[in-house]
Every structure is written in structure tokens, then in C-alpha cells.
N, C-alpha and C positions, 0 to 999 in steps of 0.2 A: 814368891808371888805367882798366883793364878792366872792363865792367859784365858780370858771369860772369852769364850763360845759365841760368834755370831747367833743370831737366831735362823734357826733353818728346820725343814723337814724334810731329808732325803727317804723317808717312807713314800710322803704327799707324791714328789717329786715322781718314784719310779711309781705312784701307783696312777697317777696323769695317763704319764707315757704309755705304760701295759694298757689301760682301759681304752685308750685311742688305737692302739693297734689292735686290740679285740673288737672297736666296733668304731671304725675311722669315721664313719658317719659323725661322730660328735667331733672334730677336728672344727668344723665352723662352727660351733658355741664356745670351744675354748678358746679357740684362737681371738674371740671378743674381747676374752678374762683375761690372759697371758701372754705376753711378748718372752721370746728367749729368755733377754737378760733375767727374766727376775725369778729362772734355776740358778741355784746356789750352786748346786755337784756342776762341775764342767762338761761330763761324760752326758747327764743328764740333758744339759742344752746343748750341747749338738746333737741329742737322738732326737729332743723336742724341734731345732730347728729343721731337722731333715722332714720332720711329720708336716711342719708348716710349709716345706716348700713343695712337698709332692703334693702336698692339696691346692696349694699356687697354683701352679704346674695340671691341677685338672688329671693327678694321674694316679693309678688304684694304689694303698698304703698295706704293702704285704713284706713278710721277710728279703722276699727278692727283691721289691725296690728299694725297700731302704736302706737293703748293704750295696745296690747301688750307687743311690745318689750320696750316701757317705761316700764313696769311693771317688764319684766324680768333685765331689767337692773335699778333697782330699782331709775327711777326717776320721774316716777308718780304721785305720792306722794307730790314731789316739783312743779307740776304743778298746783298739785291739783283737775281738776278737766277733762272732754273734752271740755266743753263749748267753752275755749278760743281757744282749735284748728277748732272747728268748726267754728266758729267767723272768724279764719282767711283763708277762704276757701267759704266762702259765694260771696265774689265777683268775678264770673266766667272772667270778665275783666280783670285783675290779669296777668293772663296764656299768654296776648298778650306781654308784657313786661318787662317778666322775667330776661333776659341778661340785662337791664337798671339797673334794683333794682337791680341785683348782685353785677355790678359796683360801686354802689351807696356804698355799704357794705363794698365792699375793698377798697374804699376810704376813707373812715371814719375807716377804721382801720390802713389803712395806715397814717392817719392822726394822730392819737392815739400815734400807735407806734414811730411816728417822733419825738412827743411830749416826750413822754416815753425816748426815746434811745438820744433826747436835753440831758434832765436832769441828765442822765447816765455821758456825756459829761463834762457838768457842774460840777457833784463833782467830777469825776475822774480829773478835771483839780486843782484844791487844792490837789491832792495828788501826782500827776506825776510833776517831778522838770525838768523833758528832755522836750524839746517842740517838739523834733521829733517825742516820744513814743505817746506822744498826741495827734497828728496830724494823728497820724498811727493806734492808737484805736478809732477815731471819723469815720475816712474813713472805718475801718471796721465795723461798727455800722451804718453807712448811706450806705454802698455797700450791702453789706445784705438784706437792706430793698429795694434796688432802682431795685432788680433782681425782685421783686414782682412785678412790674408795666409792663403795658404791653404797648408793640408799639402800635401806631396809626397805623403802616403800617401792624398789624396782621391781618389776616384774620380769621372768627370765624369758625368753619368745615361746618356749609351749604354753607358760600359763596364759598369758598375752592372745592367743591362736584360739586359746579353748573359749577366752571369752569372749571376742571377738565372733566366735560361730553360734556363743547361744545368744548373742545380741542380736543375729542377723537372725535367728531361727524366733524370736522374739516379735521383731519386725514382721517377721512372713506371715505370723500367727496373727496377728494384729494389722493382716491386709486390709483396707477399706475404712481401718481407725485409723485416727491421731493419735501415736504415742506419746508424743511431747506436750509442749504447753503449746495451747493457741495462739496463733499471734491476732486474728482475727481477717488474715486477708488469707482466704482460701485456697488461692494459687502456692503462695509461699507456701502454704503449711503440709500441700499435699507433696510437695517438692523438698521437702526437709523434714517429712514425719512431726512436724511442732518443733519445737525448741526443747535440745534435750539436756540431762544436767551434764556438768563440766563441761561443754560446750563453751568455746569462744570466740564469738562475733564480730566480725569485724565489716562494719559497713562503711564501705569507698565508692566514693562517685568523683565527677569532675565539678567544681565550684556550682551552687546557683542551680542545682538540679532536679532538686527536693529532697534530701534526702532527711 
């Protein structure tokens, strides 16, 4: 009998890591995506958690700090040696496709945990005789994990940033117009450019005020 393979990518995994120590600068767009646990390799998340705590910490992410603060937080030792962080920093390539591998990482762990939180499933159901309570501990075990996954409709913060400056370069262009829809009382409208779309209004007053 075959012992079937979690799902993992310890490619994904070293290729995170190397791209973050090539340009640490993306350590705050991963660290959005990624917590530790959901590196499969061990070696892997303690070099991911050292990258997350010197960026905590406010402190620059280079060879020497981070066989430092391995050392302060005594995992060094389990690494063993620099070699293998060096190794994975060697290919400057890496840095271009950092958000891909990320992805790659939370999906394999999201994979994992599906697997995991089945089997949870499976024997809690020999033990629960209500088929309601059942059905109501499986939903909360698959709700929990499905709040991880991110929309296709999300936007990642550069794209968000670019459009965000031709909106506002839109606006500049369009000094002295109404971009929006009229409301008709002229003060509002010069004070909110008109009413613009996906816009949502929310008019509050205190009782009996006119509103």
C-alpha cells in the first residue's frame, strides 16, 4: 500500500523565500498572503518566519541578519548551516514572480488543510448521532478555510495605486466640471465632483431634520 503525498511545493516554497531576500522590499505584500504555518518544509518556515520578523522588527533583510536572528531565536542549528539560504537567493529571476509562488504556497496549503479538516469530518461523523450537529460542524470547518481564498475580483495594492492616480489625474483634468451625476444642489456637487459610480451613500442626520 502507497503512503499518498500531502500536497506541497517545496519549489514554490524556496522560490518565496530567495525572491524576498533578493528584493525584501515585497516582504509587506507577502506577508498579506502567507503566514509561517502554511510552509510545508520546516527548514522553509523558520527561514520564512525569520524574514517576517526582521521586517517586524523595522530591520534591513540580508545574509547577516538573518543568520542572526536565526541564532537569537535558536533555529540555526535546525538549519544547519547558510549554504542552503544562499542556494536559495542565487537565482536573481525569482524576484520577478514572487506573488505567483505565493499563491502557489497558499494553495497547497489550502489543499492540505481541506484534506486535514475531510478527515476531522469523517471521524466526528461515528461520533455525532444528530445529523444536524454534523452538518453544522463540517460547515464550520470548510467556512473557516474558504474565508482564506481570495476573489478573483481582488485587486493586488499596485494595481489598486495605478488606478487610484488615473482617477485622481481624471478628476484634475475635469477641474471646473462635474464628473459625476448631478444631484442638483450645487454646493454638494462641487464638494463630491457629482455622484460617481460604485459610490455608497449613506445619508444620516438626527430625527426631524430634513433629511
Amino acid at each position: 500500500m502507497s503512503i499518498k503525498q500531502m500536497p506541497c511545493s517545496l519549489e514554490a516554497e524556496q522560490a518565496v523565500i530567495g525572491s524576498l531576500i533578493i528584493d525584501p522590499q515585497k516582504v509587506a505584500v507577502i506577508n498579506e498572503i502567507l503566514l509561517p504555518e502554511y510552509f510545508y518544509n520546516q527548514i522553509n518556515k523558520l527561514i520564512y518566519t525569520c524574514l517576517i520578523n526582521l521586517y517586524e522588527e523595522r530591520k534591513n533583510i540580508d545574509f547577516i541578519t538573518i543568520k542572526d536572528q536565526l541564532t537569537k531565536n535558536d533555529s540555526f542549528e535546525k538549519i544547519g548551516s547558510m549554504d542552503y539560504i544562499l542556494e536559495l537567493a542565487e537565482d536573481t529571476s525569482l524576484a520577478v514572480n514572487t506573488l505567483e509562488y505565493a499563491h502557489i504556497v497558499l494553495e497547497k496549503y489550502l489543499l492540505r488543510e481541506t484534506i486535514s479538516r475531510a478527515n476531522d469530518i469523517s471521524s466526528m461523523g461515528f461520533n455525532i448521532t444528530n445529523a444536524a450537529e454534523m452538518i453544522e460542524y463540517a460547515e464550520e470547518k470548510i467556512f473557516d478555510l474558504s474565508k482564506l481564498i481570495r476573489s478573483e475580483n481582488f485587486l493586488n495594492w499596485e494595481e489598486l495605486i495605478t488606478q487610484t492616480y488615473k482617477k485622481i489625474e481624471e478628476l484634475i483634468l475635469k477641474k471646473g466640471k462635474i464628473a459625476g451625476l448631478k444631484t442638483g444642489f450645487q454646493n454638494l456637487d462641487n464638494i463630491t465632483n457629482g455622484l460617481q459610480k460604485s459610490d455608497l451613500i449613506i445619508l444620516a442626520a438626527r430625527p426631524s431634520v430634513g433629511k
